[in-house]
N, C-alpha and C positions, 0 to 999 in steps of 0.2 A: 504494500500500500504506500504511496504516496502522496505527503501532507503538504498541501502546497500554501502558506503561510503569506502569498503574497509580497513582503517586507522581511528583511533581515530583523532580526530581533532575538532576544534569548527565550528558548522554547524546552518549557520540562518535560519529559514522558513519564507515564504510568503505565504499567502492562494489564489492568482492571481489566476482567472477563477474559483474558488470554488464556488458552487451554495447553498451551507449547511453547515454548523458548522463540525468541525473534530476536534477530541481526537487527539494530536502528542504527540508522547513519543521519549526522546532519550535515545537512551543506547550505552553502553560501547562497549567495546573488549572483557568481561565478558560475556555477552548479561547480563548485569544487569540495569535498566530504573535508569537515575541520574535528570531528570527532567520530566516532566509533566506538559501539557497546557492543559486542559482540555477546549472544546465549543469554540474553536479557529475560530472568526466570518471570512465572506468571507470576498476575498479583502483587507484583513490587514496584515500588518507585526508581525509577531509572537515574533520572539526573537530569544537570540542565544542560542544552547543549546552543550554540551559536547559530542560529540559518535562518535562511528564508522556505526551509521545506527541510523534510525528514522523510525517510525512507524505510519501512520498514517490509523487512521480509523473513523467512523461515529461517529459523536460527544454524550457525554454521556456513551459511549461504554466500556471506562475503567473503569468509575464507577460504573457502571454496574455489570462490571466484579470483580469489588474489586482490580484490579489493581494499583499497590503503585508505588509510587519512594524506589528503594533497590529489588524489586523483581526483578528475574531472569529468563529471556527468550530463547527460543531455537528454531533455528529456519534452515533447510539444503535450500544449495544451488539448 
């Protein structure tokens, strides 16, 4: 899923009703990822992280991918 925030701003996550672990990435106005939580458990509070959008998908998924903090994403409306 991604959250598209419109404006850079600082954005918390919570994983509430999540029934499996999820990869969240935040990124920028850049589409560039400036943090990374990797196997993010149900039911918890994540953290805050910097962007204008977050990403979250199946846990393990970005590493998988090879997915870093500094790579650059792209993605249309």
């Amino acid at each position: 899923m991604l959250l598209d925030f419109e404006k850079e701003s600082r954005v918390g996550i919570w994983t509430l009703g999540m029934l499996f672990t999820i990869d969240i990435a935040w990124i920028d106005s850049q589409g560039r990822i400036t943090k990374i939580k990797s196997r993010a458990r149900p039911w918890r509070y994540v953290g805050w992280g910097k962007g204008k959008a977050v990403l979250e998908v199946n846990g393990g998924t970005l590493e998988r991918t090879g997915t870093r903090v500094g790579d650059i994403l792209k993605w249309t409306a």
